[in-house]
LUMLO-98002 format. One record per residue (C-alpha): residue in three letters; residue number from 1; x, y, z. Coordinates in nm, 3 decimals, padded with zeros to 5 digits. Layout:
{pt Ala; NUM; {X; Y; Z}}
...
//
This chain:
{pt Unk; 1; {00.000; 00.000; 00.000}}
{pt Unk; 2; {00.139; 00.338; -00.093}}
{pt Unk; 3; {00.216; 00.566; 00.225}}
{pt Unk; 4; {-00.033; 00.870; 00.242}}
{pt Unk; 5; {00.261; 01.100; 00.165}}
{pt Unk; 6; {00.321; 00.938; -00.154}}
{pt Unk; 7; {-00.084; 00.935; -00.254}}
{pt Unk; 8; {-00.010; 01.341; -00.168}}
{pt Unk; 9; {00.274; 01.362; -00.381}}
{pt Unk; 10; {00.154; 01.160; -00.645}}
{pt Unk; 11; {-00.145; 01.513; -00.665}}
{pt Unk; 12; {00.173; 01.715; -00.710}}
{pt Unk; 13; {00.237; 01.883; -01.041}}
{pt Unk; 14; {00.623; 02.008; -01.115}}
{pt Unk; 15; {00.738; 02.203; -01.378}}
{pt Unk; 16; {01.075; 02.068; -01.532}}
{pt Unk; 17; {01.198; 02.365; -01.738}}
{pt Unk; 18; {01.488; 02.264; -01.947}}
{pt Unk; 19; {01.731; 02.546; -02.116}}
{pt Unk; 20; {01.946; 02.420; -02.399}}
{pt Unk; 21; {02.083; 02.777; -02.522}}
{pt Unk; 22; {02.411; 02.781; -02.369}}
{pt Unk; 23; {02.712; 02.723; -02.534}}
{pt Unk; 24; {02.670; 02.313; -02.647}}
{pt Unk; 25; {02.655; 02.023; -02.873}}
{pt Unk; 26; {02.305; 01.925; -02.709}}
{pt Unk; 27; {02.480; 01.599; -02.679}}
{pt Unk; 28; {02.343; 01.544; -02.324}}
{pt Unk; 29; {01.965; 01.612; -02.454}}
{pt Unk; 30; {02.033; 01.303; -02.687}}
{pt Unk; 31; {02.223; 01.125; -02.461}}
{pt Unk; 32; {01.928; 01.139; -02.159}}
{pt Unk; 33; {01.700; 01.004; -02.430}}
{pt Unk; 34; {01.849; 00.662; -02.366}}
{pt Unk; 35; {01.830; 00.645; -01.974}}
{pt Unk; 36; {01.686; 00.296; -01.805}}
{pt Unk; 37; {01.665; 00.361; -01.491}}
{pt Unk; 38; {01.450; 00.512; -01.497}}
{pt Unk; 39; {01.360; 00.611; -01.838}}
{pt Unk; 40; {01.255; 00.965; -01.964}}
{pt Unk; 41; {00.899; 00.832; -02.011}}
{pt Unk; 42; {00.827; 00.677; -01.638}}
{pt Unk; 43; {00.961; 00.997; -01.516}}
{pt Unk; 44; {00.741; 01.230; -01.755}}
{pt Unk; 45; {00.438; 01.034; -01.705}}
{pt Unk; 46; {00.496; 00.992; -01.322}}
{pt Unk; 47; {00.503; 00.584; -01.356}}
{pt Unk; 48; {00.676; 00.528; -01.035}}
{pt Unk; 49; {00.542; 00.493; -00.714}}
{pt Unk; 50; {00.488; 00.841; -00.550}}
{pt Unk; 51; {00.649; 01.048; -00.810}}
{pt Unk; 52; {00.494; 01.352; -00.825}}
{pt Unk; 53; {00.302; 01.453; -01.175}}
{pt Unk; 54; {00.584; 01.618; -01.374}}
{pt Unk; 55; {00.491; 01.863; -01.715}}
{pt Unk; 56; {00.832; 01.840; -01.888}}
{pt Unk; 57; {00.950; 02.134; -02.126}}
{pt Unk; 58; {01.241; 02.034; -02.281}}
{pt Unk; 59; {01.284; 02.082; -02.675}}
{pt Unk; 60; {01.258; 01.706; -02.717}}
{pt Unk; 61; {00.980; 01.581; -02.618}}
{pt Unk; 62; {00.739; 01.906; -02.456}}
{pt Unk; 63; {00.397; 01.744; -02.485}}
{pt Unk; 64; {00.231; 02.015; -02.287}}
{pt Unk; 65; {00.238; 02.281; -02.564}}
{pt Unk; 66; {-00.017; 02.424; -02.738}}
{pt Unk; 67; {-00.344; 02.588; -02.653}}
{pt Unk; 68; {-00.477; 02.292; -02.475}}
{pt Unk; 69; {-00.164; 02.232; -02.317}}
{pt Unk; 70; {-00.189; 02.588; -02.143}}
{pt Unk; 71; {00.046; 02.785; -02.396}}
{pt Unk; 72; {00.041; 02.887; -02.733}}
{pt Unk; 73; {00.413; 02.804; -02.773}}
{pt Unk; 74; {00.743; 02.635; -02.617}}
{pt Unk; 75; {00.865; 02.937; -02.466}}
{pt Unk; 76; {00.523; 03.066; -02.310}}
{pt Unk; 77; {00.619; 02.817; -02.058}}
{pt Unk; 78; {00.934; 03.016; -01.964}}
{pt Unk; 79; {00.758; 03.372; -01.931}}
{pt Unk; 80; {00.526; 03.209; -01.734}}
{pt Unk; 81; {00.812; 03.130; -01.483}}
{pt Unk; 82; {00.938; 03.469; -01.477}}
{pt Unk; 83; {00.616; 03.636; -01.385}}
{pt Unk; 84; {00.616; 03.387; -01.117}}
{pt Unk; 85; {00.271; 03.162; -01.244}}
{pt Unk; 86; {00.458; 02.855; -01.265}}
{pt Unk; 87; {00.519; 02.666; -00.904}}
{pt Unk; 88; {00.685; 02.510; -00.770}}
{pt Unk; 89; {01.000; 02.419; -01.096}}
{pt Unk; 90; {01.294; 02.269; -01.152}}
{pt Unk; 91; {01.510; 02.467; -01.384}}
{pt Unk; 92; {01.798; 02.218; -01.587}}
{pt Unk; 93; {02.047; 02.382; -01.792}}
{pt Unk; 94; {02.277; 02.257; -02.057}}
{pt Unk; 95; {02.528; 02.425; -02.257}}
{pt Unk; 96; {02.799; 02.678; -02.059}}
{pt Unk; 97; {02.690; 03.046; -01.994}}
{pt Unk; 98; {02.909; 03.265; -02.193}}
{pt Unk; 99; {03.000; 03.614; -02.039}}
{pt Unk; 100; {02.727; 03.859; -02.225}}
{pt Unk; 101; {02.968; 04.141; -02.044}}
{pt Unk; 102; {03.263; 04.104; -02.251}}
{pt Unk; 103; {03.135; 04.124; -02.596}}
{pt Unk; 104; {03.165; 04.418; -02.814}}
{pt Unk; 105; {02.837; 04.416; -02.971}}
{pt Unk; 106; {02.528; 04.186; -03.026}}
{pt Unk; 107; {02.515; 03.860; -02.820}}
{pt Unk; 108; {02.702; 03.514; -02.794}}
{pt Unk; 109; {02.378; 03.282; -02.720}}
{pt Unk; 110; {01.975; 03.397; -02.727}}
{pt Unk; 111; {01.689; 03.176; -02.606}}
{pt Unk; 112; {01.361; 03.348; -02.747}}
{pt Unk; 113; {01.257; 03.731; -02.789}}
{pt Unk; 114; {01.135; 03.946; -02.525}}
{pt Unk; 115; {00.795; 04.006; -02.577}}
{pt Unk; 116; {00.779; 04.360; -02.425}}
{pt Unk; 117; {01.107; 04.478; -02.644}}
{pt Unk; 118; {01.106; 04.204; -02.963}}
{pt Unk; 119; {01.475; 04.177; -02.874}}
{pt Unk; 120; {01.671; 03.855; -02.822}}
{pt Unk; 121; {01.684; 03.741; -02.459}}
{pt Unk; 122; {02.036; 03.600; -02.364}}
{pt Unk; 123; {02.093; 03.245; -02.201}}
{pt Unk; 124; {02.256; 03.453; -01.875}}
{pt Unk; 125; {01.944; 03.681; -01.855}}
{pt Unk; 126; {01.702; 03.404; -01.860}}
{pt Unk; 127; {01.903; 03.260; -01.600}}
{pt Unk; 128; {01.927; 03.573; -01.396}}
{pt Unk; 129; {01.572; 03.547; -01.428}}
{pt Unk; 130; {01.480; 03.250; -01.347}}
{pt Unk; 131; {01.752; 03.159; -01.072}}
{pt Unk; 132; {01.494; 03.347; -00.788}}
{pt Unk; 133; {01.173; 03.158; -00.853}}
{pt Unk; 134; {01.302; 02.792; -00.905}}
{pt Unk; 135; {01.266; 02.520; -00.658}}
{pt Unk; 136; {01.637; 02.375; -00.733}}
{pt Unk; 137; {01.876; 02.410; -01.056}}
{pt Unk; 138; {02.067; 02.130; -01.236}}
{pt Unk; 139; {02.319; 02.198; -01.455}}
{pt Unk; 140; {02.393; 01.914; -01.690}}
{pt Unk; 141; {02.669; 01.811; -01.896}}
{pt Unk; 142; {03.037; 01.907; -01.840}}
{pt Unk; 143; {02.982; 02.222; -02.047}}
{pt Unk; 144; {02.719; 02.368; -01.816}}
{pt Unk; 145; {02.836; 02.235; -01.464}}
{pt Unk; 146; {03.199; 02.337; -01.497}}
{pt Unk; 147; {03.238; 02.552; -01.872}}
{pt Unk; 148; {03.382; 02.258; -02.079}}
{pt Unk; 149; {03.518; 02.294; -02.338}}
{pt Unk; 150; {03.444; 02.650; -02.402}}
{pt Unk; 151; {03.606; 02.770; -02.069}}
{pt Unk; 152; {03.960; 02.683; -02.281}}
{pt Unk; 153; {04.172; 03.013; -02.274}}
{pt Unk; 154; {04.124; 03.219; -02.511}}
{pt Unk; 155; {03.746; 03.164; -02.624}}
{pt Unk; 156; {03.691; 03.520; -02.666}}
{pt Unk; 157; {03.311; 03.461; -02.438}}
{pt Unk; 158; {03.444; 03.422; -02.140}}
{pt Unk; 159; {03.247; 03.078; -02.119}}
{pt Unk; 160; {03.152; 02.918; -01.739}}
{pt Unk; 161; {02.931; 02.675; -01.587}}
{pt Unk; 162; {02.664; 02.759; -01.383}}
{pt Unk; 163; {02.854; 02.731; -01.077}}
{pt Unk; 164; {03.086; 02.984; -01.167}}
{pt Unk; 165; {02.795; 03.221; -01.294}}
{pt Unk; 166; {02.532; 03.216; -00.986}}
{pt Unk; 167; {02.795; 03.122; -00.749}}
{pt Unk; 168; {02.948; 02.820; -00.605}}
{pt Unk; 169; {02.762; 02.885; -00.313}}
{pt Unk; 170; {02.445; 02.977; -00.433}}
{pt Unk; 171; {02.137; 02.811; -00.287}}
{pt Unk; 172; {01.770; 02.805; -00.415}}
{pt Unk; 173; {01.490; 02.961; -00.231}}
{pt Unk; 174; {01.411; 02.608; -00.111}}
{pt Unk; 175; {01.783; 02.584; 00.014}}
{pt Unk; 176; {01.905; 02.389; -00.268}}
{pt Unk; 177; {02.255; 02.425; -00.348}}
{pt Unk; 178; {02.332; 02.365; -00.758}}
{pt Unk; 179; {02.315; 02.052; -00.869}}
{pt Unk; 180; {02.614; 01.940; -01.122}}
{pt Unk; 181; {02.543; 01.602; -01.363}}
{pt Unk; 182; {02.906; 01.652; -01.510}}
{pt Unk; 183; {03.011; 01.391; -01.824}}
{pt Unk; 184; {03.079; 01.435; -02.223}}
{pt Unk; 185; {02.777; 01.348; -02.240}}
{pt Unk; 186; {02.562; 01.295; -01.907}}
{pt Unk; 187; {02.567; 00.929; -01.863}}
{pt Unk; 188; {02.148; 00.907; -01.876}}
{pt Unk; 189; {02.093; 00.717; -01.563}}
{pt Unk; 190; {02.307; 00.921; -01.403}}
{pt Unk; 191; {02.103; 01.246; -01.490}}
{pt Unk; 192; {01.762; 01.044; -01.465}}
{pt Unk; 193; {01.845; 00.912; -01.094}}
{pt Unk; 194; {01.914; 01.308; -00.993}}
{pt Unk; 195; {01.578; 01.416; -01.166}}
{pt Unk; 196; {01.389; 01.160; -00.999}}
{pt Unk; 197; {01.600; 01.215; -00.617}}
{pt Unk; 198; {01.504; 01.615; -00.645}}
{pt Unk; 199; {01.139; 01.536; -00.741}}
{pt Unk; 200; {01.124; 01.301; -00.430}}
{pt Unk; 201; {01.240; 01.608; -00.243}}
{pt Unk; 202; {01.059; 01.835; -00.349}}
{pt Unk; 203; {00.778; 01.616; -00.271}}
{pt Unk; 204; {00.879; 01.576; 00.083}}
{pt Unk; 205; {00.974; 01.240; 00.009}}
{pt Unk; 206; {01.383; 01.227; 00.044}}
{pt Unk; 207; {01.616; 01.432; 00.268}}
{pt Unk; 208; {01.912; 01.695; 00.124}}
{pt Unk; 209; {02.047; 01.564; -00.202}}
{pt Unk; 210; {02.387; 01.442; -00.053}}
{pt Unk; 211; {02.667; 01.648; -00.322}}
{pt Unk; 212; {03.050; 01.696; -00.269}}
{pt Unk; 213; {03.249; 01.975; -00.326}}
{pt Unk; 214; {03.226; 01.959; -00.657}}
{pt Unk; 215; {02.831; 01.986; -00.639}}
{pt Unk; 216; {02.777; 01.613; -00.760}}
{pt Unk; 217; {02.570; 01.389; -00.625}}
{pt Unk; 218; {02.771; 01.200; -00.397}}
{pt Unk; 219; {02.641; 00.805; -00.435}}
{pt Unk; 220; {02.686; 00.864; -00.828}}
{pt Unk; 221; {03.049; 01.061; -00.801}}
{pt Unk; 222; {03.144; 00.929; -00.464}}
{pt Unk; 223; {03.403; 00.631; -00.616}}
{pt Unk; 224; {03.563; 00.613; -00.962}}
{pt Unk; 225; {03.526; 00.331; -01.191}}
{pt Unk; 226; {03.888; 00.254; -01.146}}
{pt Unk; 227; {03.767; 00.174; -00.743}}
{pt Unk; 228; {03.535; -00.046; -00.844}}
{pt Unk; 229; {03.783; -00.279; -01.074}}
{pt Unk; 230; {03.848; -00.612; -00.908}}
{pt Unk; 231; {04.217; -00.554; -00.977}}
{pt Unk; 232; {04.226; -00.214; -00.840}}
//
């Protein structure tokens, strides 16, 4: 018999808002596509056992667009977070943030127009935006956790991960430190398991996502695969 918190949870709806305008290959997009355990699809359609309901907009596979869906296009879902009608969310980001700062004129990466000006919107203001309001942040992929390889010297936009842009320590308003799924690509379980943990949480239904000083989740990053080698 499910516990009454999980029947409560399972009532839940999150918002998984997923930003794939920074700096990347959207290698880890693909890559997540072919996760087990558990799979994109149980965690979309909340198939396991007190997982909350979950309305996933992510490039790939948003099924809640559209005027029936509540929005009249993939992005609507995004302004909606900014004015603050979306709660609670979990905002993933892939790609590294380049340094809108240091360039001389136009912009290194856009994710949509702004409706009120018709200009582009840069990946680092949608994330200055969004930051506030979101229950906890994940960056994913090498590229957005720690700058990959765009953080080489002498990329002329100053690329960083996430980290290094809100702030090593940086916490959500739900006390959430940054979340880091580092790997050329994500391995997909790996980013899957983390999905499902923070959903659990936000649900009431875990403790603290454990993470080392690297921001990693500590009982996927906590031993190398070299440890685990019977002739280690």
């Amino acid at each position: 018999m499910p516990t009454e918190a999980a029947v409560k949870a399972e009532e839940t709806l999150i918002h998984v808002l997923w930003i794939n305008a920074g700096l990347s290959c959207d290698g880890d997009s693909v890559a997540l596509t072919a996760a087990t355990q558990p799979t994109v699809e149980e965690i979309a359609l909340g198939a396991l056992p007190g997982l909350p309901k979950v309305a996933v907009h992510w490039p790939l596979i948003d099924f809640e667009c559209g005027p029936s869906g509540g929005a009249d296009d993939f992005l609507s879902w995004f302004f909606k977070a900014d004015r603050g009608e979306l709660e609670p969310f979990v905002l993933v980001v892939e790609g590294s943030i380049p340094n809108e700062k240091i360039k001389d004129e136009g912009y290194w990466c856009g994710f949509g127009n702004d409706p009120a000006t018709g200009q582009p919107m840069t990946t680092s203001e949608w994330l200055d935006r969004l930051a506030p309001k979101a229950t906890a942040i994940v960056a994913v992929g090498t590229c957005a956790t720690y700058g990959g390889i765009h953080a080489m010297a002498g990329n002329p936009t100053g690329a960083m991960g996430v980290p290094d842009y809100l702030g090593w320590d940086w916490k959500s308003k739900a006390g959430i430190p940054i979340v880091c799924v580092p790997g050329c690509p994500i391995h997909p379980d790996n980013l899957s398991e983390t999905l499902t943990y923070l959903l659990y949480m936000a649900t009431g239904q875990a403790p603290m996502i454990p993470l080392d000083d690297a921001l990693r989740p500590k009982w996927l990053f906590g031993n190398t695969v070299h440890e685990g080698c019977d002739r280690a």
